[in-house]
C-alpha angles and dihedrals in degrees: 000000000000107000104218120186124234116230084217140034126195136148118243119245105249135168124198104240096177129000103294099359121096140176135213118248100203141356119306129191130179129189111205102176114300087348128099127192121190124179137186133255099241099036111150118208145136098246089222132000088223110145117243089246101056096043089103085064113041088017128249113306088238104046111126092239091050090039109086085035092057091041097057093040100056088046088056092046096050099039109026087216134113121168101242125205108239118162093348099304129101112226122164112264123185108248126200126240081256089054097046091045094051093053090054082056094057091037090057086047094057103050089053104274101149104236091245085067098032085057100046085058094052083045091060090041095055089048101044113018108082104095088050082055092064106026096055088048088054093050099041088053092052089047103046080048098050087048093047088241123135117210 
């Protein structure tokens, strides 16, 4: 894992629309490196799947410091797509579960995780995380079809 450093950092604008659930109030957009995430306002997701009985230990999903790193995470995880900086354009690139991980990792590290715990939650990620790899990606594409929406 390759640790990049963001040029700016800001917190996305979420409600809580349901115990556990939130939504982005407006646009947000984080450069990790050579890695771009937009997402959405409107975007609906859980911030982190952690168990309430684990959160001393990887921190609560909605925290402000978890928040932007939640958020990313889950648009990776429902789309597979980042926008990449290659000769100095962005244009959207799959990326794989290990790419999208890895970026979690950095993201935690920017907004002040220690990487001990940044890495404890990739670790959790990489462990755990595989079915939500497949099943958010399921439900965003129905979704994005029942909307009329491509990806």
């Amino acid at each position: 894992m390759k640790f990049c450093k963001a040029s700016t950092l800001f917190y996305p604008d979420l409600k809580e629309i349901s115990p556990g659930w939130w939504e982005l109030q407006k646009d947000y957009t984080l450069v990790v490196g050579n890695d771009r995430i937009d997402v959405p306002k409107g975007f609906q997701c859980d911030l982190a799947s952690v168990p309430s009985g684990l959160q001393f230990w990887y921190g609560t999903p909605g925290s402000t410091q978890n928040a932007a790193a939640g958020l990313c995470h889950d648009k990776l995880y429902t789309n597979h797509m980042c926008a990449v900086m290659t000769k100095g354009k962005w244009g959207n690139q799959s990326i794989t579960r290990k790419e999208a991980d890895d970026i979690l990792y950095n993201i935690l590290i920017m907004f002040g995780h220690s990487r001990f715990r940044a890495y404890k939650m990739w670790l959790g990620v990489r462990m755990f995380g595989g079915s939500h790899w497949k099943s958010l990606s399921a439900k965003y594409s129905a979704r994005m079809k029942s909307m009329g929406e491509t990806q």
